[in-house]
C-alpha positions as CSV (number, residue, x, y, z in Angstrom):
1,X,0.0,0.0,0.0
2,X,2.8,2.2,1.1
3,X,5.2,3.4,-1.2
4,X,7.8,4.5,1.4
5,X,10.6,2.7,2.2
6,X,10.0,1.5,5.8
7,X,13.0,3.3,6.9
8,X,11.5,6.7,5.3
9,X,8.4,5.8,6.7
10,X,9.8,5.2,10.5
11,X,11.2,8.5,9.9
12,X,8.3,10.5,8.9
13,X,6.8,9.6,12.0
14,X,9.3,9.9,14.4
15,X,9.2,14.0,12.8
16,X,5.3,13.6,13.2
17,X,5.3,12.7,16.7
18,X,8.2,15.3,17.5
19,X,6.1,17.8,16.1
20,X,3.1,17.3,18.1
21,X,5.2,16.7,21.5
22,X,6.5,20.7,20.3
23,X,2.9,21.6,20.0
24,X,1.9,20.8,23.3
25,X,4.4,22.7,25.1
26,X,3.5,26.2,26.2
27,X,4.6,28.9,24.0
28,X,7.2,31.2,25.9
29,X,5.3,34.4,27.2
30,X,5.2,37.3,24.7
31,X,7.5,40.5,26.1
32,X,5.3,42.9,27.8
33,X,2.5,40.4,28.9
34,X,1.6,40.2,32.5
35,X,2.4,36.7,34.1
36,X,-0.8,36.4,36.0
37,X,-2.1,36.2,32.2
38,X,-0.1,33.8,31.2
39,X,-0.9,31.5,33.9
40,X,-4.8,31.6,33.8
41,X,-6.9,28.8,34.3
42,X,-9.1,29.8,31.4
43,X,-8.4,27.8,28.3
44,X,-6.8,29.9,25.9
45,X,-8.5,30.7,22.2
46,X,-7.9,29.5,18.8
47,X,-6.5,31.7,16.6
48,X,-10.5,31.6,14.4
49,X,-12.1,33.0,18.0
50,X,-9.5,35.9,18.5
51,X,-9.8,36.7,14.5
52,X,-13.5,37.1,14.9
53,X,-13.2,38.5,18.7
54,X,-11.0,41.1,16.8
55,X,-13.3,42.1,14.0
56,X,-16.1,42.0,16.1
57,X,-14.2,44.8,18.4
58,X,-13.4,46.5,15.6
59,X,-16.7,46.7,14.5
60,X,-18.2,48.3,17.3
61,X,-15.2,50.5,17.8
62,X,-16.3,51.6,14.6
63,X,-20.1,52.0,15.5
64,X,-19.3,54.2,18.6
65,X,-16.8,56.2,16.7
66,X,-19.8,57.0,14.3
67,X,-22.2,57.6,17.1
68,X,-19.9,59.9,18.9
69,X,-19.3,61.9,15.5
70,X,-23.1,62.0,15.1
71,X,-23.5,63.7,18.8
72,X,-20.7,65.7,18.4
73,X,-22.3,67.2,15.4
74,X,-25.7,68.0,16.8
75,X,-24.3,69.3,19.8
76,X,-22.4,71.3,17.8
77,X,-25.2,72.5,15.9
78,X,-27.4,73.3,19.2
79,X,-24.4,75.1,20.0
80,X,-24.7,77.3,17.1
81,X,-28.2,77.5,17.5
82,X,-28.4,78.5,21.3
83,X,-25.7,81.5,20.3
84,X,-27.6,82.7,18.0
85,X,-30.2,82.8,19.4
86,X,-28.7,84.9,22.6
87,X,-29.1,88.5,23.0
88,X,-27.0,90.9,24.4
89,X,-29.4,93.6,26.6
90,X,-28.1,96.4,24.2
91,X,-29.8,94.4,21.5
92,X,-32.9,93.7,24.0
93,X,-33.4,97.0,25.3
94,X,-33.0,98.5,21.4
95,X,-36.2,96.0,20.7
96,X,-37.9,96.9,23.2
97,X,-37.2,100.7,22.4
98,X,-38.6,99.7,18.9
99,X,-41.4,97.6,20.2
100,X,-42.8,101.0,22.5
101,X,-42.3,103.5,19.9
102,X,-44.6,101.2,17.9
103,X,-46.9,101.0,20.0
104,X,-47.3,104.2,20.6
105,X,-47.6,105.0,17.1
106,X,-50.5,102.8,17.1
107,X,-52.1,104.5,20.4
108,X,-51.7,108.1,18.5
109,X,-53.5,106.7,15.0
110,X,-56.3,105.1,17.1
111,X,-56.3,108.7,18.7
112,X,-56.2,110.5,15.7
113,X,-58.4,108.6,13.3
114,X,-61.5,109.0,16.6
115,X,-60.5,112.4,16.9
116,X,-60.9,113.4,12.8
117,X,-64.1,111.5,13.3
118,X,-65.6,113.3,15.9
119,X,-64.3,116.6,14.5
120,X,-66.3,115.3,11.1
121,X,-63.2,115.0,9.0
122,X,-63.0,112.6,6.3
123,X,-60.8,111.5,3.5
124,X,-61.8,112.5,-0.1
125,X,-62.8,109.2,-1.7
126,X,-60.4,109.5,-4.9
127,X,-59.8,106.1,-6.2
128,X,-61.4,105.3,-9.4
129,X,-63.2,108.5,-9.3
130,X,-63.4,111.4,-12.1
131,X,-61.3,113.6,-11.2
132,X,-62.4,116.8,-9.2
133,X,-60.0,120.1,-9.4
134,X,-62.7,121.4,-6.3
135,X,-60.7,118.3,-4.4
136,X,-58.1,117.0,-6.4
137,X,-54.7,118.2,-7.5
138,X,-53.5,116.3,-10.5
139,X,-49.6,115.3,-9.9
140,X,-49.2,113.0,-12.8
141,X,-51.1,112.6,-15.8
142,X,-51.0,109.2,-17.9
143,X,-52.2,107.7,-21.3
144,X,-53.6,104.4,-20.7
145,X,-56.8,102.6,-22.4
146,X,-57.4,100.4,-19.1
147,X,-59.5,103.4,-17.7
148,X,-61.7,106.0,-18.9
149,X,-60.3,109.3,-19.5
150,X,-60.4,111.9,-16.0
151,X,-60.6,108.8,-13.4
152,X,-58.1,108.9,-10.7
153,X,-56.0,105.7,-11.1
154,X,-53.2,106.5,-8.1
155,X,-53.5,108.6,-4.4
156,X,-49.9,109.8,-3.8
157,X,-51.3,112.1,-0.5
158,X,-54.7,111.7,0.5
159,X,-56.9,114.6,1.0
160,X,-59.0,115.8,3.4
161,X,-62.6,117.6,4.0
162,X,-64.8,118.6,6.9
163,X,-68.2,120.0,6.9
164,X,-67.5,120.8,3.1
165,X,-64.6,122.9,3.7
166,X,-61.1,120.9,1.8
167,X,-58.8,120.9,4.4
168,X,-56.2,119.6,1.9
169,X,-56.4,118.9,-1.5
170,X,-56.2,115.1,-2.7
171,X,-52.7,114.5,-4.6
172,X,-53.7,112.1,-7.2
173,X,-53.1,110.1,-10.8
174,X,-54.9,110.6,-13.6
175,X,-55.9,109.2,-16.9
176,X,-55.1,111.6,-19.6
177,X,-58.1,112.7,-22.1
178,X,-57.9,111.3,-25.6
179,X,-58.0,114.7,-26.7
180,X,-54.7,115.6,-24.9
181,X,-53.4,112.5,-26.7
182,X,-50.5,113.3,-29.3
183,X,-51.0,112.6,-32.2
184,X,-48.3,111.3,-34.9
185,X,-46.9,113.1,-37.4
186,X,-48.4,112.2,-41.0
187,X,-45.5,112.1,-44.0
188,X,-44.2,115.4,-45.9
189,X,-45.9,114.1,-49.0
190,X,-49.3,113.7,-47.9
């Protein structure tokens, strides 16, 4: 069956049984590694468990660097956000400032607009209206066919009356009469 010598053969496994006398001594300790390591009573791995103990710590060393990134970057960005956000009392009190002068302008109008009421002062009603030189002063006059000719398309200043009396003129927009319409030039030879 064998085509070995039995000489060659006695050999081979005098090597083979060398070899696995060799492989059940302990290793010498690696420099560096503790000896109460080296002499624990837990069975040591194969090298197949501590290549997939390592890629398995790799792994997750990965995942929690990629988590920690992903915080890092929101808290970052809340960061931002919060200082933004954050005003300095110069910039408060100059809002406020703001805020009180509006609404006092607002406290005034509502003054003013019941006051002109009770006084009987009203605005001349100008908008789409022929214009009125009694009420009206016209500050522009245009050509346009989207109106009729003498209707007030524009109020630039409104005007103002009271018991009949024009307590100032309405500053308006008119729409030019055809007749005030240039006309163009007909040829020399005509």
């Amino acid at each position: 069956m064998s085509g070995l010598d039995p000489e060659h053969r006695r050999y081979v496994l005098e090597a083979v049984a060398v070899w696995l006398d060799a492989l059940a001594e302990a290793e010498p300790p690696l420099p560096g590694v503790a000896p109460e390591a080296v002499q624990s009573v837990e069975p040591v791995p194969d090298l197949f468990t501590m290549l997939g103990q390592l890629t398995a710590l790799t792994r997750e060393t990965q995942l929690q660097g990629r988590a920690t990134n992903r915080l890092h970057a929101e808290l970052s960005a809340k960061l931002d956000h919060l200082a933004e956000n954050q005003i300095s009392t110069d910039t408060m009190a100059r809002k406020l400032g703001d805020i009180r002068r509006e609404a006092r302008l607002e406290v005034i109008t509502e003054l003013l607009d019941d006051l002109l009421r009770r006084l009987d002062v009203r605005e001349i009603p100008c908008l789409g209206q022929p214009f009125d030189p009694t009420l009206m002063q016209a500050a522009e006059v245009v050509h346009t066919t989207t109106a009729a000719p003498g209707t007030v398309v524009d109020v630039f200043r409104p005007g103002y009356i009271s018991n009949g009396r024009v307590l100032r003129f309405a500053e308006v927009r008119v729409v030019a009469d055809a007749r005030d319409t240039p006309t163009p030039q007909g040829n020399a030879n005509d």
